[in-house]
N, C-alpha and C positions, 0 to 999 in steps of 0.2 A: 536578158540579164536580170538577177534577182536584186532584192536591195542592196542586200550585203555586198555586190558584186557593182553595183551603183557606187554605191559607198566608196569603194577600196581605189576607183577608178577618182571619183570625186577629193579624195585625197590626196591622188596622185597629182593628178592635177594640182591642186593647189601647191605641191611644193615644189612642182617647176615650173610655176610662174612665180612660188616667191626665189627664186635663183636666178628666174629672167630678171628679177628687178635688182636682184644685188650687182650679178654679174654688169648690169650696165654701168657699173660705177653709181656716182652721184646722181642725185635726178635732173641736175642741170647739164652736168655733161652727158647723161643719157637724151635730152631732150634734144641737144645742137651739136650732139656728136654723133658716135654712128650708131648708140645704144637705141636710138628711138623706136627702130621696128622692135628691139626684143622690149621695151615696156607697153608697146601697142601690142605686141603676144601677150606678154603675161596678162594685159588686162580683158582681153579676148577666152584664155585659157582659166581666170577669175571666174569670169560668165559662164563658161561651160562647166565649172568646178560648180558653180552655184545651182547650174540645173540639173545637175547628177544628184544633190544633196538633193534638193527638193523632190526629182524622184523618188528618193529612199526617205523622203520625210523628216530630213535631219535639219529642220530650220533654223537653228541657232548658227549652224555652219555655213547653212545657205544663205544668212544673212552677212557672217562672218566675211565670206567672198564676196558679195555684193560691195560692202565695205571697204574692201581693199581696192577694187576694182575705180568706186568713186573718189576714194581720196588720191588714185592717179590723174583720173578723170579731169577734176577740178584744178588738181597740179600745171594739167596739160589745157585747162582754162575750156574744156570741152563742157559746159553745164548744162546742156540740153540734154546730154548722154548723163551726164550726172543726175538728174532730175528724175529719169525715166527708170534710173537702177533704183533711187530711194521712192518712187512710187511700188516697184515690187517687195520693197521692204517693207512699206505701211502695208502692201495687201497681206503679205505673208502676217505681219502681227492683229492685221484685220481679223483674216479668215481662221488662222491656222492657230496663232498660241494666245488668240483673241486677251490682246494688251492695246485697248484704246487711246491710252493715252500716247504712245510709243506711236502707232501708227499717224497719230496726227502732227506728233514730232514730226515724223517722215514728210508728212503730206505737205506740213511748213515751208518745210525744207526745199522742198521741188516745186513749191511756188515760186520762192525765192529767187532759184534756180532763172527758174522760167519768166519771172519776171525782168530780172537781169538781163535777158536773152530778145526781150521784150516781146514774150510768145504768148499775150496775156489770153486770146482764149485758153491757153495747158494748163493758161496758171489759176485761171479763175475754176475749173474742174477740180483742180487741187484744193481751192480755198470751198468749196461748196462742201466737200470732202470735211473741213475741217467745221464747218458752220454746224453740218446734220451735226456729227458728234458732241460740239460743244452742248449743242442745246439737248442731247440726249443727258449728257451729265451735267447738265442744270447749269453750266459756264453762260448763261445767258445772255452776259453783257461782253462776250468776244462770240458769239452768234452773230446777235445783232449787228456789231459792226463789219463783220465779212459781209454779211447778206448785202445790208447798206450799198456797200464798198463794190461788190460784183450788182446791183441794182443800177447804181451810178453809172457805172463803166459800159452796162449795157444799154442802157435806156436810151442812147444816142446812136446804136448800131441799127440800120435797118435791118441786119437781117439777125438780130440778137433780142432786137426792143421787144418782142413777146414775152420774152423769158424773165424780163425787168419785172412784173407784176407778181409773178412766182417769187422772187427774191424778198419783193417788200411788205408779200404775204406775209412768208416766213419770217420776217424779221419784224411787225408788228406782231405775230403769235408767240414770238418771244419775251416781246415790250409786254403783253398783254399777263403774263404769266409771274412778272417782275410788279407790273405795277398799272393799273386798268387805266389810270390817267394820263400815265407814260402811251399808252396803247393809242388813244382818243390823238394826242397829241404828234405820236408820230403816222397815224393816217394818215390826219390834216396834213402833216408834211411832206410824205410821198405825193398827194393828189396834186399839192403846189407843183412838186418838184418833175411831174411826171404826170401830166391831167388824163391822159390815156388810164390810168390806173382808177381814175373815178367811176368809168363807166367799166370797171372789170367785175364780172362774179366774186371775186376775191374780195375785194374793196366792198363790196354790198355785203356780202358776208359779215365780214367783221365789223361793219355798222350796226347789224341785226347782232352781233354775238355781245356788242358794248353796250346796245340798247338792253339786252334783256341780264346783263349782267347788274347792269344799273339798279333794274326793276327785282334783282333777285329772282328771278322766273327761269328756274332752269329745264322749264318744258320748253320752252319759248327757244332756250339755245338748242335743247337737242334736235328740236324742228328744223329750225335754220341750217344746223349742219348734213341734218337727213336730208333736207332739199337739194343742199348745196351737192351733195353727196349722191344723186339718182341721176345727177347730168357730169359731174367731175369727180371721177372715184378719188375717195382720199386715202391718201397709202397707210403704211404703220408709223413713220416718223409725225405726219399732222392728227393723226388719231392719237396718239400720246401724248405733243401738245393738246390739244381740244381736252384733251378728260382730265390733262391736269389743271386746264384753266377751269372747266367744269369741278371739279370741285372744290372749287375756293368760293359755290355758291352754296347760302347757308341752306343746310338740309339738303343735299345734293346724295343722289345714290349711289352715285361714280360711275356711270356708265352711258352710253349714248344711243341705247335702242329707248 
């Protein structure tokens, strides 16, 4: 089947589920009358409407039906199922009509979701989601408190506590970028909060990155991150913090070879 022929089907669909949903009457007498199976079709036949569009690449639509799909969801108090449709809504405006801010609406939303549900590992993927982003668009001070916030939550799990160190990196390389003494200060407080994290490569790091920021030495930082860097590869999200704290050193090249 071609798109066009995706398409014509994905339409279809959608307009008889929206018939399942009138035909049941009201949404209360569809939910404790006999209409319930036909609004668990229509919302089943939503989902299917949604991934014809997305075959044929018609995202506004594909989201259209996802939308429909959750606002019965939620009706029917299902939010875990609701969660999971606005997580393919944040990825379709992630990947596809690439709107960051929209996606991390979504991603909010299905923390929410999932918190409510109390599925807090779903929900902290979600909010990690929403953390990278913020701090790509310079929203620094709603980074930092996600990171915080999933640091906390995990730093008491045994089998999550590894993952705590990663968080409170990140979320001092935020501090750090806002304000160097902010930076200094919220270390100190991770170490308090979480002494596992003094002895982490991460926490050394950024001792070595405040020390030479101090000193104005930005050989000294990009050393420290090349070291840190030949045992723990750093992705593109901490390479973009790192060079934007690198240069807020005076005389800085802006770059980290």
């Amino acid at each position: 089947m071609d798109n066009s022929g995706k398409e014509k089907e994905a339409i279809q669909l959608m307009a008889d589920a929206d018939k399942k949903v009138k035909s049941s009457g009201s949404f209360l007498g569809g939910m404790f009358g006999g209409g319930h199976h036909k609004v668990e079709e229509a919302c089943e036949m939503y989902c299917r409407a949604a991934n014809m569009f997305k075959m044929a690449k018609n995202w506004s639509e594909a989201i259209k039906c996802l939308n429909a799909a959750i606002d019965i969801y939620t009706d029917m108090g299902r939010f875990t199922i609701a969660a999971k449709h606005h997580i393919s809504i944040a990825e379709i405006y992630e990947s596809e009509l690439v709107d960051i801010e929209k996606a991390i609406a979504h991603y909010e939303q299905a923390a929410d979701y999932y918190k409510g549900e109390e599925s807090n590992s779903s929900a902290n993927k979600c909010l990690l989601k929403v953390g990278a982003y913020c701090a790509q668009l310079e929203q620094y001070q709603k980074a930092i408190e996600i990171y915080e916030q999933v640091g906390a939550n995990t730093m008491d799990n045994p089998l999550l506590k590894y993952s705590a160190k990663e968080y409170f990196f990140k979320a001092a390389l935020c501090h750090f970028i806002v304000d160097e003494l902010n930076a200094k200060i919220a270390v100190e407080k991770y170490e308090e909060m979480f002494p596992a994290f003094s002895d982490s490569r991460e926490c050394k790091l950024l001792k070595k990155l405040l020390e030479a920021y101090e000193e104005q030495n930005s050989d000294a930082f990009t050393e420290a991150v090349k070291e840190f860097d030949s045992i723990s590869r750093l992705d593109q999200w901490h390479t973009t913090l790192l060079l934007r704290i690198k240069k807020t050193i005076q005389g800085d090249e802006g770059d980290l070879k």
